[in-house]
C-alpha positions as CSV (number, residue, x, y, z in Angstrom):
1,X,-11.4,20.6,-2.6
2,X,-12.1,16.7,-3.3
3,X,-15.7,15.8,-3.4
4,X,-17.2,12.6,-1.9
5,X,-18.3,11.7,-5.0
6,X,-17.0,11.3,-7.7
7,X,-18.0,9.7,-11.5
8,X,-15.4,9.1,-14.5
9,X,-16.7,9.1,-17.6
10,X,-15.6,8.3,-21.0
11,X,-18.2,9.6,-23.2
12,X,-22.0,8.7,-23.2
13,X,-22.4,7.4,-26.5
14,X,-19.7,4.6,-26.0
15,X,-20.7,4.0,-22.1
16,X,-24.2,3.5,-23.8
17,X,-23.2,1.2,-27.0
18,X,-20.9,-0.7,-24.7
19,X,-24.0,-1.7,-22.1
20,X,-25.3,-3.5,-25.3
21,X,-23.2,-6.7,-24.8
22,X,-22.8,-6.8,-21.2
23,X,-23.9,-9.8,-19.1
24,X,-27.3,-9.0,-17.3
25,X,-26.3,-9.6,-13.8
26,X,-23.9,-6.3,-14.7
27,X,-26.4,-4.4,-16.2
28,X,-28.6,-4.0,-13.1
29,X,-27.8,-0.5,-12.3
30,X,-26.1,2.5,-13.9
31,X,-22.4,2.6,-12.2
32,X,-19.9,0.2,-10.3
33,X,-19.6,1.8,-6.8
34,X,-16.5,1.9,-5.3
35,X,-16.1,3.0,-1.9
36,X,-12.9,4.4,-1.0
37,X,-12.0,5.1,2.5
38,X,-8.9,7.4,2.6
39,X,-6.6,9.4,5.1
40,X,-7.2,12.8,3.4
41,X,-6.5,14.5,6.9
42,X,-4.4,13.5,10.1
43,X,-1.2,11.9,10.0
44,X,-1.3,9.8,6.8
45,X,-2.8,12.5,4.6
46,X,0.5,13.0,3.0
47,X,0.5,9.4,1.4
48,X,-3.4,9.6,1.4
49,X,-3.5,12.0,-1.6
50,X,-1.6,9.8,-3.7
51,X,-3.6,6.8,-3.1
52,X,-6.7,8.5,-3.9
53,X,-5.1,9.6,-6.8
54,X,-4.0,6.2,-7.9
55,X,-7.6,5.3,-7.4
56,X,-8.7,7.8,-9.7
57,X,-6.5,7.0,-12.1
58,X,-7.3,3.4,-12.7
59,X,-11.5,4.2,-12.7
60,X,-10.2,6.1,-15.8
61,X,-8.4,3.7,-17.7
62,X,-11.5,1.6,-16.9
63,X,-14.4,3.9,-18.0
64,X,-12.4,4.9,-21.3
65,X,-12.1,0.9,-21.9
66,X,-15.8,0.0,-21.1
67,X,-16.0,0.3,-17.6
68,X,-16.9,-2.7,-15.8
69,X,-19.3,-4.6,-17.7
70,X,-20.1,-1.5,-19.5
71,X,-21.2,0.1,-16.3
72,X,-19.0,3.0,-15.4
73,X,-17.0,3.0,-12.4
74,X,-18.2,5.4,-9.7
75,X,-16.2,6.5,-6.6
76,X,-17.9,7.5,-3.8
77,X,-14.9,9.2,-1.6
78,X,-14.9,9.6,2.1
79,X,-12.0,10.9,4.0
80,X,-11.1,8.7,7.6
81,X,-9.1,11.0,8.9
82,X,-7.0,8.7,9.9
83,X,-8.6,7.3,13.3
84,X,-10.6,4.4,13.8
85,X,-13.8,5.8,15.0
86,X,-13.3,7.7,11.4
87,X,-13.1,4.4,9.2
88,X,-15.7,2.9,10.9
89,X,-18.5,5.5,10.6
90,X,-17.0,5.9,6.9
91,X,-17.2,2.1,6.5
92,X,-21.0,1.9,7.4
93,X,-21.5,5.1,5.6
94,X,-20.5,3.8,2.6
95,X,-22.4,0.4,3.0
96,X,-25.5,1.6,4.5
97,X,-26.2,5.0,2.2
98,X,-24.4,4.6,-1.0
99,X,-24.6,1.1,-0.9
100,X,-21.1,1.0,-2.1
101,X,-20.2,-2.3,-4.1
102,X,-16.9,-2.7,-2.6
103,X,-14.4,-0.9,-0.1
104,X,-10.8,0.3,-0.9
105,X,-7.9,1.8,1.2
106,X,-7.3,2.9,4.4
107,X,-3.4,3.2,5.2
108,X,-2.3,2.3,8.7
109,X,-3.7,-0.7,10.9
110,X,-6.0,0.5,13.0
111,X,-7.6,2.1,10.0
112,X,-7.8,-1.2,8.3
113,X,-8.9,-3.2,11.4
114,X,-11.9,-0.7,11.8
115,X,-13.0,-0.9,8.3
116,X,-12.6,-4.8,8.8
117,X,-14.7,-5.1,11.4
118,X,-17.8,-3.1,9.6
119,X,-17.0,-5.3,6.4
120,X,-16.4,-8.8,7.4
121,X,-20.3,-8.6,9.4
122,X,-21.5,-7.4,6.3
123,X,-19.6,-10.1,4.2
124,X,-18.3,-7.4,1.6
125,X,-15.0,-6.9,0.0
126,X,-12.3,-4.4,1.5
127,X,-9.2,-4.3,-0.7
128,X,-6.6,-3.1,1.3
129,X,-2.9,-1.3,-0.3
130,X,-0.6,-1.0,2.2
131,X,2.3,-3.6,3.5
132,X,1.1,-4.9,7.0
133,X,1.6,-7.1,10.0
134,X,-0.3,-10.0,8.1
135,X,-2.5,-11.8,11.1
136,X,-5.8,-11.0,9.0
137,X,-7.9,-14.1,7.8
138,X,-11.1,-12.6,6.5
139,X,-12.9,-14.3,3.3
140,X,-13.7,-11.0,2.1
141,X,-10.7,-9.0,3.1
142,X,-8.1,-8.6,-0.3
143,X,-4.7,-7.8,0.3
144,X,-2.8,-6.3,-2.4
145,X,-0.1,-5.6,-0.6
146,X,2.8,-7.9,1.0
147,X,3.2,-9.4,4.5
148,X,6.2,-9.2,6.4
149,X,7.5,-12.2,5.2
150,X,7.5,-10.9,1.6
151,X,9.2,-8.2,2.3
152,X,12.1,-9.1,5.4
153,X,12.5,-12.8,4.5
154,X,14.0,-12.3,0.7
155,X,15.9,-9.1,2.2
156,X,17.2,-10.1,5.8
157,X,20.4,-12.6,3.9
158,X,21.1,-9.5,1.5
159,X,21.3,-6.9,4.9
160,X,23.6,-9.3,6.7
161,X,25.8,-9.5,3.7
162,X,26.1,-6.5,2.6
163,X,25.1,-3.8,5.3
164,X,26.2,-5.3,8.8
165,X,25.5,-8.4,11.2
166,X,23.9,-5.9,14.2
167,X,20.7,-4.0,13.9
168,X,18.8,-1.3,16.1
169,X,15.3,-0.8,15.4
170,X,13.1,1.8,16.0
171,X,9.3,1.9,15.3
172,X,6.1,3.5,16.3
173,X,4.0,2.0,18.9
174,X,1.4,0.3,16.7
175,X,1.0,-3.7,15.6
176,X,2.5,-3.3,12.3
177,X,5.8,-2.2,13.4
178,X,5.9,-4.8,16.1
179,X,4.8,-8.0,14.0
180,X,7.6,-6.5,11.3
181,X,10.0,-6.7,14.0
182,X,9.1,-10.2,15.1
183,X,9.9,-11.5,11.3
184,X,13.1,-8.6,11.0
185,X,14.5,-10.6,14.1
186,X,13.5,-14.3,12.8
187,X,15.5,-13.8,9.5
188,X,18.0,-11.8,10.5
189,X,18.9,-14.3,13.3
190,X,18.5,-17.1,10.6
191,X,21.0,-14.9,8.2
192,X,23.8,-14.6,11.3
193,X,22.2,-11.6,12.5
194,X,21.7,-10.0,15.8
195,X,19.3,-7.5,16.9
196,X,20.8,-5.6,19.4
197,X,18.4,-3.6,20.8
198,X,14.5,-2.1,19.8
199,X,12.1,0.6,21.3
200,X,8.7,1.7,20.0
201,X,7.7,5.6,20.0
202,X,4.2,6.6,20.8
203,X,2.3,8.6,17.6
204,X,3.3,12.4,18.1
205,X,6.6,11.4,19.4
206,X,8.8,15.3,19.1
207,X,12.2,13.9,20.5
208,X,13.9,10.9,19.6
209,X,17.1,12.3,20.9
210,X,17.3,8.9,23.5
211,X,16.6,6.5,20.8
212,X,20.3,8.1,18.7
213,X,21.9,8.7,22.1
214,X,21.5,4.7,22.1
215,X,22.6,4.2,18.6
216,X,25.9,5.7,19.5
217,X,26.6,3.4,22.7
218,X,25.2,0.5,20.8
219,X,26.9,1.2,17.9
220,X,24.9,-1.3,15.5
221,X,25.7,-1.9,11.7
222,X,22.0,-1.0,11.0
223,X,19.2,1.2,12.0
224,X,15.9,0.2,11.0
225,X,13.6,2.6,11.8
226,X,9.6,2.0,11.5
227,X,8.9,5.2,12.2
228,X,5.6,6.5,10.5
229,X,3.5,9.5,9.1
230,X,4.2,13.1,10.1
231,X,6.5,11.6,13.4
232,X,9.0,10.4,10.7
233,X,9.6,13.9,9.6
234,X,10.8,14.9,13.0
235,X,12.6,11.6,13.5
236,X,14.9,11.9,10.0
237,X,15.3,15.7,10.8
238,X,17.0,14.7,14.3
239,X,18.9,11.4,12.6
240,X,20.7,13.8,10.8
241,X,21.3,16.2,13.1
242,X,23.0,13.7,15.4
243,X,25.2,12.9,12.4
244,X,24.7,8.6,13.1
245,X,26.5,7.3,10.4
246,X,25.0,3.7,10.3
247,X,23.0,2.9,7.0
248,X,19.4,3.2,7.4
249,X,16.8,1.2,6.7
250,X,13.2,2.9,6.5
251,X,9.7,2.7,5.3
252,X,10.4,5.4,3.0
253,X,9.3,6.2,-1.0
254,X,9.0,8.7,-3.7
255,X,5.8,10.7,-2.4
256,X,6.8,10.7,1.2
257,X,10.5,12.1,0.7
258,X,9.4,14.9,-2.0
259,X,6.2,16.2,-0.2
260,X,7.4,16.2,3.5
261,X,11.5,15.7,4.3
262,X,14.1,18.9,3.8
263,X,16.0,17.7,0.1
264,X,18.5,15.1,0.9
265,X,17.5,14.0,4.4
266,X,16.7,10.3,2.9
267,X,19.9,10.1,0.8
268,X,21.3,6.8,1.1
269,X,18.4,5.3,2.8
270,X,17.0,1.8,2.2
271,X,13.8,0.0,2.1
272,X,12.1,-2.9,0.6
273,X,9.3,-2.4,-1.3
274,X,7.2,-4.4,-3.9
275,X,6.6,-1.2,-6.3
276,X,9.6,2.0,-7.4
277,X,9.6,4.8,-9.8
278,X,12.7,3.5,-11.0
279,X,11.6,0.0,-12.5
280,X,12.4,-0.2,-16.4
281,X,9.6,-1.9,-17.6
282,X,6.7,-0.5,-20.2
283,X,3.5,-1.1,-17.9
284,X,6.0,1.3,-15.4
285,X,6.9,4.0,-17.4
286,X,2.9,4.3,-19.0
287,X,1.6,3.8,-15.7
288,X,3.8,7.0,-14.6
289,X,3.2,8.9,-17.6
290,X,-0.6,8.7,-17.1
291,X,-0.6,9.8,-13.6
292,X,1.9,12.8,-13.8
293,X,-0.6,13.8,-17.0
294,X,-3.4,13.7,-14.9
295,X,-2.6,15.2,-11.6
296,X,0.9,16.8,-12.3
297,X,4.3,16.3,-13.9
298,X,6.3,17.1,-10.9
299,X,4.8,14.2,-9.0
300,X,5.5,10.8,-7.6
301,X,3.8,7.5,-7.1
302,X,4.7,5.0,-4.5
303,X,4.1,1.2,-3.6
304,X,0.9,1.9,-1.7
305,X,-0.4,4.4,-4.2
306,X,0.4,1.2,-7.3
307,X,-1.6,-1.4,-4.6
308,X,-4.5,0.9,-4.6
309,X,-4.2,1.2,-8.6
310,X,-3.9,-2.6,-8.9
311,X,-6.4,-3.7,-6.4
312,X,-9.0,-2.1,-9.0
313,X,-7.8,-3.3,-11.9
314,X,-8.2,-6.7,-10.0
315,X,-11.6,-6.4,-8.7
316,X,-12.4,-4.9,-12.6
317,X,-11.2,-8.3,-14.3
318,X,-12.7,-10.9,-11.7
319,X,-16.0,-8.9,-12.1
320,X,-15.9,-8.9,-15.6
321,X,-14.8,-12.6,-16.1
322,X,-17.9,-13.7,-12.9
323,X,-20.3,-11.6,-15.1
324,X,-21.5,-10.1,-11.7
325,X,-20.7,-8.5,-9.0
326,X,-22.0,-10.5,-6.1
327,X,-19.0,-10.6,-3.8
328,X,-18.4,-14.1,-3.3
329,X,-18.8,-14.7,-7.4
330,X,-15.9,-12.1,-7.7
331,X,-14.1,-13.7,-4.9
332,X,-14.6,-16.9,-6.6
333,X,-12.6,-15.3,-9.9
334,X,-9.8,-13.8,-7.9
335,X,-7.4,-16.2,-8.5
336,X,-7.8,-17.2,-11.5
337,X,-6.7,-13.9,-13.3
338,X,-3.2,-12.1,-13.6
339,X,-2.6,-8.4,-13.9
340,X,0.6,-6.8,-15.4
341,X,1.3,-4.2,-12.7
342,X,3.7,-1.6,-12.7
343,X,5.8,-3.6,-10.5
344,X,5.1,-7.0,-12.8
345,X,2.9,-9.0,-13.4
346,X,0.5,-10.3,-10.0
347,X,-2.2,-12.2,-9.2
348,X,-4.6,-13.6,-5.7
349,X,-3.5,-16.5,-4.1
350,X,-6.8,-18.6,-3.4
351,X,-5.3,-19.8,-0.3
352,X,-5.7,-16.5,1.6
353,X,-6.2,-13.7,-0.7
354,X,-3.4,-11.9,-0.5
355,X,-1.3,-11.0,-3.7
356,X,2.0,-12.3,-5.0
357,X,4.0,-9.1,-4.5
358,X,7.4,-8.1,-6.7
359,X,10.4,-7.5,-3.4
360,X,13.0,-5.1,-4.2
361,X,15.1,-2.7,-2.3
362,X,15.6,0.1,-3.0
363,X,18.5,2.9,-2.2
364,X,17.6,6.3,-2.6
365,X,19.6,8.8,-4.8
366,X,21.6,11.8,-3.7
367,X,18.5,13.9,-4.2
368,X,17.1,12.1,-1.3
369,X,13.7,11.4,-3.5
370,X,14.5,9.2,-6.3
371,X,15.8,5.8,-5.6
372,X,17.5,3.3,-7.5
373,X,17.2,-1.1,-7.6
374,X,19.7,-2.1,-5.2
375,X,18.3,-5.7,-5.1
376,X,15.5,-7.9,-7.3
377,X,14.0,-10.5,-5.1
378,X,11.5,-11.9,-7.8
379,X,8.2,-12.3,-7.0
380,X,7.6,-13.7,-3.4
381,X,4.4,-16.1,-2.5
382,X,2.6,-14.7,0.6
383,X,2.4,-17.9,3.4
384,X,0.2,-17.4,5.9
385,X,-0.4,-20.5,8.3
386,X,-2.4,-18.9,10.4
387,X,-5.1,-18.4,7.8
388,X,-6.8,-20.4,4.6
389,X,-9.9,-18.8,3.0
């Protein structure tokens, strides 16, 4: 059972020694308290765990280096269940009684826009993991996770030349789906693409037997499916019962395709992501060999679960190098430090804080769970005219 609370500690001697030399402003109170709203329960809870596990992780790696400060990092854990009325009460929970330092995670967007709305008033920071609509311009809202553009406008050239010149899309009835197709459309079209025809699904969706009865009259080159949580089980189930042969683009990873699809139901599938299992780098392969020690060697990571993990690390470094944590001294230090992710090396752009994501796709194996780097986009700016912080 996972507690609300919970404290990583390194050892008391060192925690104690290392509050010696910390700056005053950090040595005000015992722990760092991180507030963590998560989806342990309703339909994200099977890429909530991971997050929360990612969270956990990188509070160790702090409290065995010194904490924050020298001040240990403390989560206080509360689960959202996935709803908004959930992420707000959790949101003022976590302000009001445990008088949380900061706020991390949520998954979907109406989680996200409820915790917003409790955060912004209070002028405290919300990290948030997960690749979204974009639209948010909050001085105290954090994204570590890429915008539509950063994900569609590298990859929408690459689809046109290599997969087909037609797309379908179908999506869940929620904004980030629809904002995602409004930039799919704009860069596919700019590529010498078409989109030939899209339809959103309300959550708990059971048949999407129309939706493939219209793939095989429209007969695109592409599906792209935004399909999310639990109704993407039952959606990938039927895509392959109706035996659609079209490559298919989804919002899929490591976690998602061991812990809920039938083996092999995402072979061949694609999707762009800023973070995968499979990149060869050394921050990668310690960053995975730390997590499957700690929670198990059978399992996987994904892109949201590394956001979560860096959007610590990042909060640690501008706190340590402001000497406080008063949010708008940490949000003044944001962007002036870099953190070697596992997916390379990121950093804040001042402009709007949201973070210089990695863009690859990826194509997953025949095992339907690993994936390999079908494409390297570099690292891709997020540009957001709509918004400057």
């Amino acid at each position: 059972m996972i507690s609300r609370r919970t404290i990583l500690k390194s050892g008391g001697a060192a925690a104690a020694f290392a509050m010696v030399g910390a700056p005053s402003i950090l040595r005000a109170a015992d722990t760092v308290k991180v507030g963590l709203s998560i989806p342990i329960t309703g339909l994200q809870a099977i890429l909530g765990e991971t997050l929360l596990n990612c969270y956990k992780l990188a509070a160790a790696e702090l409290n065995a280096a010194n904490g924050i400060g020298g001040r240990q990092v403390e989560l206080f854990i509360e689960d959202n269940q996935t709803t908004t009325k959930g992420s707000i009460d959790k949101a003022r929970k976590l302000l009001n009684e445990d008088k949380v330092d900061v706020i991390m995670g949520t998954i979907i967007s109406p989680e996200r826009s409820a915790t917003l709305s409790v955060t912004s008033k209070a002028k405290k920071l919300f990290f948030y993991p997960t690749n979204f609509e974009g639209g948010e311009c909050n001085r105290y809202f954090v994204a570590t996770g890429p915008i539509p553009m950063q994900q569609v406008d590298p990859m929408m050239p690459w689809v046109a030349e290599n997969l087909g010149k037609t797309i379908y899309i179908m999506a869940s009835d929620y904004a980030w789906p629809q904002k995602m197709t409004e930039a799919i459309t704009a860069a596919y079209e700019k590529a010498g693409g078409k989109i030939i025809g899209a339809d959103y699904y309300p959550f708990g969706t059971t048949d999407f037997g129309p939706a493939f009865q219209k793939i095989k009259s429209l007969k695109p080159d592409v599906v792209w499916s935004m399909v999310v949580g639990n109704d993407a089980v039952t959606q990938l189930k039927q895509y392959r019962s109706f035996d659609i042969k079209q490559p298919l683009i989804a919002p899929l990873d490591e976690v998602f395709n061991k812990d809920a699809l039938p083996p092999g139901v995402a072979a061949g599938t694609y999707a762009p992501q800023p973070y995968w299992m499979a990149l060869d780098n050394p921050v990668n392969k310690k960053f995975i060999s730390s997590f499957r020690a700690k929670f198990g060697q059978e399992k996987m990571v994904n892109g949201i679960g590394e956001a979560g993990y860096n959007g610590l690390h990042l909060y640690a470094l501008a706190a340590e190098k402001a000497g406080s944590l008063k949010d708008d001294d940490v949000l003044k230090a944001l962007p002036t430090i870099e953190f070697d992710a596992p997916q390379g090396k990121i950093r804040v752009d001042a402009s709007n804080n949201h973070t210089l994501c990695h863009s690859y796709v990826g194509k997953a194996a025949a095992d339907g769970i690993s994936y390999e780097i079908a494409k390297d986009f570099g690292t891709i700016a997020p540009v957001t005219p709509y918004c400057k912080v």
